[in-house]
C-alpha positions as CSV (number, residue, x, y, z in Angstrom):
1,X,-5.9,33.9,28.8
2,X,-6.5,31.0,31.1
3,X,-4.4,28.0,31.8
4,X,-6.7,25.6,30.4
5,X,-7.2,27.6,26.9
6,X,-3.3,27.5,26.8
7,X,-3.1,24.5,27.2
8,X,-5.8,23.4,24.9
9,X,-4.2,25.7,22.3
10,X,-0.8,24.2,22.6
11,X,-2.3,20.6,22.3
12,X,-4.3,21.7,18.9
13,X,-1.2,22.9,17.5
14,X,0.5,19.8,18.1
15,X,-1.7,17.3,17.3
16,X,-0.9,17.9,13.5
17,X,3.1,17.8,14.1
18,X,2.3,14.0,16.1
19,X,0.0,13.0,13.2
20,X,3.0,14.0,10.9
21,X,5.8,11.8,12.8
22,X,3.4,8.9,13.1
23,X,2.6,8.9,9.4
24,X,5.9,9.3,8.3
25,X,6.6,6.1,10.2
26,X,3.2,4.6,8.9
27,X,4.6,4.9,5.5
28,X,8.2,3.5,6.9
29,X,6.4,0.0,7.7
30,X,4.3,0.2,4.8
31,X,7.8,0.9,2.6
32,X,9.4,-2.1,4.8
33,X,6.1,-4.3,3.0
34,X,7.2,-4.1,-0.4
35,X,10.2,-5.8,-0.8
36,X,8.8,-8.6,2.1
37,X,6.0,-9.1,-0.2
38,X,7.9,-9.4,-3.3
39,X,10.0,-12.1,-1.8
40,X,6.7,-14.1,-0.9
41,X,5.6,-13.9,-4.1
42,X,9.3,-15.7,-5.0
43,X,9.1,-18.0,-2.5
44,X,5.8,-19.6,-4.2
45,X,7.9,-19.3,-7.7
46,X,10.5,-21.4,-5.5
47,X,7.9,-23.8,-4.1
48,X,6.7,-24.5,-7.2
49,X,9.6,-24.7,-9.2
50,X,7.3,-22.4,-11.7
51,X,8.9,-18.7,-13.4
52,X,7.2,-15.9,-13.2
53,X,5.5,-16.2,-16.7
54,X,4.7,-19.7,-16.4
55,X,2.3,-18.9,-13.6
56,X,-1.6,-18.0,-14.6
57,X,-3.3,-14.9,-13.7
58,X,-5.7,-17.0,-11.4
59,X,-3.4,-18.6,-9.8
60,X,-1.4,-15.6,-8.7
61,X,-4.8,-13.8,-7.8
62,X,-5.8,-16.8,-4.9
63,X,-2.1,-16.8,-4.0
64,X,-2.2,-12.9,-3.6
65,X,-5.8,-13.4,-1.4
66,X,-5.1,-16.1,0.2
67,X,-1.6,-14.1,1.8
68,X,-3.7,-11.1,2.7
69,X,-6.4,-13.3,3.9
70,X,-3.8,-14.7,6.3
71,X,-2.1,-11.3,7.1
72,X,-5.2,-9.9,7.8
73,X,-7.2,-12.7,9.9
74,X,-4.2,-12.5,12.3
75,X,-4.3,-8.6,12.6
76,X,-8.1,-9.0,13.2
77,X,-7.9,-11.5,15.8
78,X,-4.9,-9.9,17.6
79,X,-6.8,-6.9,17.3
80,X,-9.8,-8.1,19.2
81,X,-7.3,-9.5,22.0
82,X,-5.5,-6.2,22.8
83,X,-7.8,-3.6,21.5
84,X,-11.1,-4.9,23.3
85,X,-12.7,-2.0,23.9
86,X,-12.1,0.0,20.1
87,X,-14.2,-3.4,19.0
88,X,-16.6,-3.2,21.6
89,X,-17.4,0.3,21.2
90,X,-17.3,0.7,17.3
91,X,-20.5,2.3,16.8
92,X,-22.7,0.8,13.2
93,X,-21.8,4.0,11.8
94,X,-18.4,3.2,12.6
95,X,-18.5,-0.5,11.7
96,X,-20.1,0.5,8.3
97,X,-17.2,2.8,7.5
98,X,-14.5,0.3,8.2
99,X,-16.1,-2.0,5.9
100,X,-16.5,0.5,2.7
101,X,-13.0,1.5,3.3
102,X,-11.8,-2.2,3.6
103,X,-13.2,-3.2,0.3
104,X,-11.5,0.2,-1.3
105,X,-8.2,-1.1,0.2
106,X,-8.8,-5.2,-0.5
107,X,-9.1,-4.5,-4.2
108,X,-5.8,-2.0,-4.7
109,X,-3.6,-4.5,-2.2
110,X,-4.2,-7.6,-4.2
111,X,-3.4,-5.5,-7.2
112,X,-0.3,-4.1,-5.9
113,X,0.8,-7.7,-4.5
114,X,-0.1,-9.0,-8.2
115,X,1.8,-6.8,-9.4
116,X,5.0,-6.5,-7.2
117,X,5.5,-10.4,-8.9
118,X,6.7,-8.6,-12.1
119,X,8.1,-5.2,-11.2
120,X,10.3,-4.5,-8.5
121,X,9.7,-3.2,-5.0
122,X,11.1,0.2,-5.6
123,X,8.8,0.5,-8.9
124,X,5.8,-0.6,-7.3
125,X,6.7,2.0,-4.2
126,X,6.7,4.8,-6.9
127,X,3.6,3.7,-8.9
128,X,1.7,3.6,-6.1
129,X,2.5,6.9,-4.3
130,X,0.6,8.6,-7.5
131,X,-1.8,8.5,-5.2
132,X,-0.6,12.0,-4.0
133,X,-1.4,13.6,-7.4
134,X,-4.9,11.7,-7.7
135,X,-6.4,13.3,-4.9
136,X,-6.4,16.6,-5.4
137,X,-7.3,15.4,-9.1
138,X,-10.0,13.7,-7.9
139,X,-11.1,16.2,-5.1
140,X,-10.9,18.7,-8.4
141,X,-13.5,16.3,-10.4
142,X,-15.5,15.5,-7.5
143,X,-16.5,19.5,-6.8
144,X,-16.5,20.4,-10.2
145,X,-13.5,22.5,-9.8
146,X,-11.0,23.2,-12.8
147,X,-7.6,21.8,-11.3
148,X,-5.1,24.4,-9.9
149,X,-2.1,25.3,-11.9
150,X,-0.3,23.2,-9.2
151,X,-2.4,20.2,-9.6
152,X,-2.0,20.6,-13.6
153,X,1.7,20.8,-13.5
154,X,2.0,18.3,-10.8
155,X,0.5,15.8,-12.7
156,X,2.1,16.7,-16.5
157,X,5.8,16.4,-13.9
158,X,4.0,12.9,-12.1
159,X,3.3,10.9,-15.5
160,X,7.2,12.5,-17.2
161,X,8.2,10.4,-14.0
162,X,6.6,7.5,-14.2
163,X,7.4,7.3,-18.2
164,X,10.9,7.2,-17.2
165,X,10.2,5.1,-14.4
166,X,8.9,2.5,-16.8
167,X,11.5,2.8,-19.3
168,X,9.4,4.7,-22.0
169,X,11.9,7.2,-21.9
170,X,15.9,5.7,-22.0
171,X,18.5,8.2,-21.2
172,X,21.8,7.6,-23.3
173,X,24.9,10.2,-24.6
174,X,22.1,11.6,-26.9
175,X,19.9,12.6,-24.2
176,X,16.3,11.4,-23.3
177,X,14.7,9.8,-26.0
178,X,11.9,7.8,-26.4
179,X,12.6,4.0,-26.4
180,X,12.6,1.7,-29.4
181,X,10.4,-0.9,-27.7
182,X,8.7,1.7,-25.3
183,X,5.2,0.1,-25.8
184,X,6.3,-3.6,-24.2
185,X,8.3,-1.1,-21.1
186,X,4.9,-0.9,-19.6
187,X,3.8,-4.7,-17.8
188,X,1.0,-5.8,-16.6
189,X,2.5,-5.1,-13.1
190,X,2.0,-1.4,-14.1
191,X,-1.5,-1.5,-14.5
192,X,-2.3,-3.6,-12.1
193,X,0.0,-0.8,-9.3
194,X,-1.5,2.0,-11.1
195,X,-5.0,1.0,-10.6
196,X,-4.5,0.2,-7.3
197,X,-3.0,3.4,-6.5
198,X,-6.5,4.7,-7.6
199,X,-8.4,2.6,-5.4
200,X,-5.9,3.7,-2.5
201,X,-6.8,6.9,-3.6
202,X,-10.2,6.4,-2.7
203,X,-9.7,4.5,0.7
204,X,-7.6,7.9,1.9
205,X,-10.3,10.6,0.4
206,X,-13.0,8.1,2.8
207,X,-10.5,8.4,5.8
208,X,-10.3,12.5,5.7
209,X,-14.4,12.1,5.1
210,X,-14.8,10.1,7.9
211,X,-12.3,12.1,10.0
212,X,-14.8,14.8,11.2
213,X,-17.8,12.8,11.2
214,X,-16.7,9.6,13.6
215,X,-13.7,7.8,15.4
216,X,-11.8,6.9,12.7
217,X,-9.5,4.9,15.4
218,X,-12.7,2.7,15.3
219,X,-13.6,2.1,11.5
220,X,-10.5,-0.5,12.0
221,X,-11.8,-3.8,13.0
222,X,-14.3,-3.1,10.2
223,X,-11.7,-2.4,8.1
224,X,-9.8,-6.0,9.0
225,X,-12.5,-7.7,9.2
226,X,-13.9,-6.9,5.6
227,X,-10.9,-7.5,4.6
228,X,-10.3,-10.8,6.2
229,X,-13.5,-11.8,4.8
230,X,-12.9,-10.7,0.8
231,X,-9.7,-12.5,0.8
232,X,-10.9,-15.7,2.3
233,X,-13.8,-15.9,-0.5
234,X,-11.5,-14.7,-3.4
235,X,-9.3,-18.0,-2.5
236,X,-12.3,-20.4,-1.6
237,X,-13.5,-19.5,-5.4
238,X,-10.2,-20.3,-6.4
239,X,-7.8,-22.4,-4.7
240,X,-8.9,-25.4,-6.4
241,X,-9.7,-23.9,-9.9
242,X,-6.1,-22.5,-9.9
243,X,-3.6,-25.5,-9.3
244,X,-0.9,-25.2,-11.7
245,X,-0.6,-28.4,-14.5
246,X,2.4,-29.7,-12.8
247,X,0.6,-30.3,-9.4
248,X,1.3,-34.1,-9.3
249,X,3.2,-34.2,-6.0
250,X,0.0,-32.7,-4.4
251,X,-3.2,-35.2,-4.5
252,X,-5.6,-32.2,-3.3
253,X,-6.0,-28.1,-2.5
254,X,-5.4,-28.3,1.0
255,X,-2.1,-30.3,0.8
256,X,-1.2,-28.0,-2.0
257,X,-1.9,-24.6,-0.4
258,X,-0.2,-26.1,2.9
259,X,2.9,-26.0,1.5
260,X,3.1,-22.8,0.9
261,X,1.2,-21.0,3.4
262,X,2.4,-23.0,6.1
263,X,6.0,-22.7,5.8
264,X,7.5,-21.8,9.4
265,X,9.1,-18.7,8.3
266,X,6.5,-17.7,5.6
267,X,4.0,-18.2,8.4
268,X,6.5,-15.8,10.3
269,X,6.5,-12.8,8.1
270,X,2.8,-12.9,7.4
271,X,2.7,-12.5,10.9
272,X,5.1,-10.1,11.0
273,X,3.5,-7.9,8.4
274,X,-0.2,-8.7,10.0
275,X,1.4,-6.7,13.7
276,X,3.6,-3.8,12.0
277,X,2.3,-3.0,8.5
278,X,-1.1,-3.8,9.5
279,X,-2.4,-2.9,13.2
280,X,0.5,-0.2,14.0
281,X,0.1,1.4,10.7
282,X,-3.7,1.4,10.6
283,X,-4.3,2.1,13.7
284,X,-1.7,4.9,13.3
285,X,-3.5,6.3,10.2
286,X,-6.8,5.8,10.6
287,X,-6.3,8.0,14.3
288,X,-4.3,10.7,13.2
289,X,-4.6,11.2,9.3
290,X,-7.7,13.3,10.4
291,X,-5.9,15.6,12.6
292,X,-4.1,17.2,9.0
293,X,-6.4,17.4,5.5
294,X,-6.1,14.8,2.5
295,X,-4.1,16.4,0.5
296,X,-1.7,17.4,3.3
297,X,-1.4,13.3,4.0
298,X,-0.7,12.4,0.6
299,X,2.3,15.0,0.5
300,X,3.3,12.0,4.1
301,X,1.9,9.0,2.4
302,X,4.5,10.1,-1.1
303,X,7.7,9.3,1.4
304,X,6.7,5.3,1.2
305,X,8.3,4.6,-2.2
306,X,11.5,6.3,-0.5
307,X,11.0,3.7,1.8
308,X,10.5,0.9,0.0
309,X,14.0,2.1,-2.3
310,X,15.8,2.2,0.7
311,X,14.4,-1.2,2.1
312,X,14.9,-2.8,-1.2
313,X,18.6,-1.5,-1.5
314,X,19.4,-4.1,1.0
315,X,16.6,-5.9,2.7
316,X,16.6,-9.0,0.0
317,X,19.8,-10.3,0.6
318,X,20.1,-9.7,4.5
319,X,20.2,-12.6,7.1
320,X,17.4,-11.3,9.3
321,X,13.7,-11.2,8.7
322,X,13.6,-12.7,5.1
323,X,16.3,-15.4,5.7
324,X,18.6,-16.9,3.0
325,X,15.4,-18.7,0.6
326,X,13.4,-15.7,0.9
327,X,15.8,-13.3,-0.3
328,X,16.6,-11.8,-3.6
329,X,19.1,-9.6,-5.6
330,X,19.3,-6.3,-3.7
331,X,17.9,-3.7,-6.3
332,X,20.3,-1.1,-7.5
333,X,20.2,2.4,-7.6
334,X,19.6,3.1,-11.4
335,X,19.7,6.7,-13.2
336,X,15.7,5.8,-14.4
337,X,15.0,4.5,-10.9
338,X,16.3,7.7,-9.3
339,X,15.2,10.4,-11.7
340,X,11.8,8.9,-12.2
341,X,11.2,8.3,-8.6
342,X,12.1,11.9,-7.7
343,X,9.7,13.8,-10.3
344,X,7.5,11.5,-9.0
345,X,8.2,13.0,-5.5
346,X,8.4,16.9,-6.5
347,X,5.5,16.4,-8.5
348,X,3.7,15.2,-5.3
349,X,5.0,19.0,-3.3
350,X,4.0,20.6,-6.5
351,X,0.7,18.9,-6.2
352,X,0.0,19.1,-2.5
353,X,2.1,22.3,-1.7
354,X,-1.2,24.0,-0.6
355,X,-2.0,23.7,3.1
356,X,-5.0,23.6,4.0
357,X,-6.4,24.3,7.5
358,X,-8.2,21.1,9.0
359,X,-10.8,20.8,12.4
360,X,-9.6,18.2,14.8
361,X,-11.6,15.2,14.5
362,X,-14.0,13.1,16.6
363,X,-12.6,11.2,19.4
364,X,-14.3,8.9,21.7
């Protein structure tokens, strides 16, 4: 066997081992996002001196777009200034696939951010890494193929979690029972993370699609840019339609939505999450997620709500990235928290414990 097919074999075989480590910190940043966007969500509580229930539905929805809109705008531009060339060279095909994928992901972000204003970060984290047991659902429906006894058991395991998660199920000296009130456990915040997982669901199945097809490293600026652009027109159609009753010490939108977007240090961590949650990690998944199969990446993306637990544990209350105004009550370990979250997680192996072999994607 020549050199060069040695060598070509050795860097096949570890391509998938470098898409694993990068994923695995994809989903650390993306972990790191939940409790920094929960405390943005606070800070506008804060700002406006409103509670959580006093604030409407379409308000929180052009607050939640107008954040992304910021985060992403920033990421798009920065983008274009040190990625020249992945811009300039996106091919249509390319261009086009960034943008169906950005609309998949616009809609189940501002649903997760909706919701993280009424569940906590860890929750959220757990809720949305269900997205390991839709796919292979999903890939299931989509071939017309009964679901493996995996698949089956995965999810019976992935909704016992997430029924303890949520509180339906209480665990006292008599054992687990289902609660007295277990019908009002389940928020609004749940629904809202739940569907969204769905919708992340799709974005991932498009990825692995895409993955043998084109550049996937390129569909990114599409992806930003759409976006960018969803986000920008969900708040114009809103920002004045949603001021809250009490807005007396603002005489118009623009005054109003300056002082919350344009806060030094919210400014600050929108940025922050626009380099490191959003151009690392995309850039990072959209390149090597197709270098292993779908389901194999959703076994990677189901370490995120460890992630976000371990952020939340003590992120909130630390003097660094959130500062003092930002922060919030650490979360605690809780016996729902921890045995919901991991039959979440072992119903995501059980799931995904299949490997299957994948062909190393286009690359420009």
């Amino acid at each position: 066997m020549s050199s060069s097919v040695v060598e070509s074999h050795k860097n096949h075989l570890s391509q998938p081992m470098v898409a694993i480590c990068v994923l695995v910190g994809v989903n650390a940043l993306w972990g790191f996002s939940f409790p920094v966007m929960k405390s943005l969500n606070l800070q506008m509580e804060h700002t406006l001196d409103l509670s959580s229930n006093e604030i409407s539905t379409q308000l929180r929805l052009a607050f939640s777009a107008g954040m992304i809109g910021l985060r992403f705008l920033f990421a798009t531009i920065l983008l274009s200034i040190f990625c020249p060339r992945l811009v300039r060279m996106a091919t249509r095909a390319e261009w086009k696939a960034g943008c169906v994928v950005g609309l998949l992901f616009y809609f189940g972000l501002i649903l997760q951010v909706m919701g993280l204003a009424t569940i906590p970060a860890s929750r959220s984290g757990f809720l949305t890494s269900l997205t390991a047991v839709f796919t292979p659902l999903f890939t299931a429906m989509l071939f017309r193929k009964f679901p493996s006894i995996n698949v089956i058991l995965g999810i019976v395991m992935a909704l016992t979690g997430v029924s303890v998660l949520t509180g339906f199920f209480v665990i006292d000296q008599r054992g687990i029972q289902i609660a007295s009130d277990a019908m009002s456990r389940w928020t609004l915040g749940d629904t809202l993370t739940t569907i969204g997982a769905v919708l992340f669901t799709g974005q991932l199945m498009l990825v692995d699609y895409y993955g043998s097809r084109l550049n996937t490293a390129a569909i990114t600026p599409g992806m930003f840019l759409v976006v960018t652009i969803a986000s920008l027109i969900t708040f114009v159609s809103l920002h004045s339609l949603s001021l809250p009753a009490n807005n007396e010490a603002c005489q118009s939108p623009i005054a109003f939505w300056s002082s919350l977007f344009f806060q030094p240090i919210f400014f600050g961590i929108v940025c922050f999450l626009a380099v490191f949650c959003s151009i690392f990690a995309f850039l990072g998944m959209n390149k090597y997620q197709p270098y292993i199969s779908a389901v194999q990446a959703s076994v990677i993306y189901s370490t995120e709500p460890v992630f976000a637990s371990i952020w939340a544990l003590f992120l909130p209350t630390s003097r660094g990235l959130l500062a003092s105004r930002f922060g919030y009550a650490n979360e605690i370990v809780s016996l729902p928290l921890f045995l919901g979250g991991f039959l979440i997680l072992l119903a995501n192996i059980i799931a995904l414990w299949p490997r299957q072999q994948k062909a190393p994607p286009v690359t420009a």
